[in-house]
C-alpha positions as CSV (number, residue, x, y, z in Angstrom):
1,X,95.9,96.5,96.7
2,X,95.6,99.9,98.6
3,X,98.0,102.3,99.8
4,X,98.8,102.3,103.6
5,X,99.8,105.6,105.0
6,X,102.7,105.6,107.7
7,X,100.3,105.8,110.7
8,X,98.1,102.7,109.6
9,X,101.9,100.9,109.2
10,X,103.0,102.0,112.6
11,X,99.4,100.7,114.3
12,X,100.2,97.7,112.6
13,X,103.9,97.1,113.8
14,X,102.7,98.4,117.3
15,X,99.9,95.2,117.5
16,X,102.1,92.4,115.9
17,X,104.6,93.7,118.9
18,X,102.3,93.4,121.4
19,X,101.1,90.1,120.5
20,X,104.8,89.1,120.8
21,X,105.3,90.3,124.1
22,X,102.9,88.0,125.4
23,X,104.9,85.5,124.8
24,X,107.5,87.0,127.4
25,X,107.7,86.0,131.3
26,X,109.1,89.5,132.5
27,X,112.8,88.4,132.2
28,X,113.4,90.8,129.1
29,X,114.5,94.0,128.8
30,X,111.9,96.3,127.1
31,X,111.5,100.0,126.7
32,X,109.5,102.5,124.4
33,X,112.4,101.2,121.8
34,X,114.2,98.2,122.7
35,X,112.0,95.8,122.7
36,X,112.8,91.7,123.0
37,X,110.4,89.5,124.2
38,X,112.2,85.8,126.4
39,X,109.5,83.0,126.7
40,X,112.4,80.8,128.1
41,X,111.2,78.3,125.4
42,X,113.6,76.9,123.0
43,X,112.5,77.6,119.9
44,X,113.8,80.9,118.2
45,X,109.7,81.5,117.3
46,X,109.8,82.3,121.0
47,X,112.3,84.3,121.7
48,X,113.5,87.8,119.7
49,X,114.3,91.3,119.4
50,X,111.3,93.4,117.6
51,X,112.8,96.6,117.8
52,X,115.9,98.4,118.1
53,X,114.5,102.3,118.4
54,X,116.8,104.8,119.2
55,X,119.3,102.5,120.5
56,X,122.4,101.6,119.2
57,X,122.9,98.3,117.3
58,X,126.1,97.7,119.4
59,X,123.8,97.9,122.2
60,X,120.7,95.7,121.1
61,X,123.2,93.0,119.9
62,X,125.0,92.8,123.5
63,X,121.2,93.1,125.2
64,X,120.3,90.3,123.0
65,X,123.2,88.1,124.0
66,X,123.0,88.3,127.3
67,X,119.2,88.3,127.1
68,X,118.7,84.8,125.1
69,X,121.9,82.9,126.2
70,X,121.5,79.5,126.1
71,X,118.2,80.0,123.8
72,X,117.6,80.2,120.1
73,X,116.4,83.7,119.1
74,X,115.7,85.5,116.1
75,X,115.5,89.1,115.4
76,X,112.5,90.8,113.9
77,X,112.4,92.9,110.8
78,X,109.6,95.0,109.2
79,X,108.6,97.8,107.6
80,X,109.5,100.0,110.6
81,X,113.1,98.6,110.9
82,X,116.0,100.8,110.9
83,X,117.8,99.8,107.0
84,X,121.2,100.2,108.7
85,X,120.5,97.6,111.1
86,X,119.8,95.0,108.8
87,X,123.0,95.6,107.3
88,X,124.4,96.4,110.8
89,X,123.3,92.9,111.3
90,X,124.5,90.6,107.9
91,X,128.1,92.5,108.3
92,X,128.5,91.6,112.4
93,X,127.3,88.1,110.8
């Protein structure tokens, strides 16, 4: 097993985000660090935040409502993540 340094990591979240976001149809709302892809599909697989950024968790949560109502969803964690917005997360339930 080898060491990654921090840029290799960030290249690495950048692609699997990108890969993601093809499965969007322009609905979303995405910036440099909110980023949710909408495929309009139903399964959550297809719909999801990937990153929160500089933004506050109050304000992904409400983007993400409004963004997948209707739609099952799931919200993307990795290496990159913010720690206080997984438990940000768990205590909002």
């Amino acid at each position: 097993m080898s060491d990654f340094s921090l840029t290799e990591l960030n290249s690495q979240m950048a692609d699997m985000r990108a890969y993601w976001l093809t499965w969007g149809d322009g609905s979303y709302g995405v910036d440099d660090e909110l980023v949710l892809y909408h495929s309009g599909l139903g399964g959550s697989l297809f719909n999801g935040v990937l990153r929160v950024g500089d933004h506050s968790l109050d304000d992904a949560m409400a983007m993400a409502e409004k963004t997948f109502s209707g739609l099952d969803w799931r919200w993307w964690f990795g290496a990159d993540s913010d720690p206080d917005s997984v438990r940000g997360l768990l205590k909002a339930g």
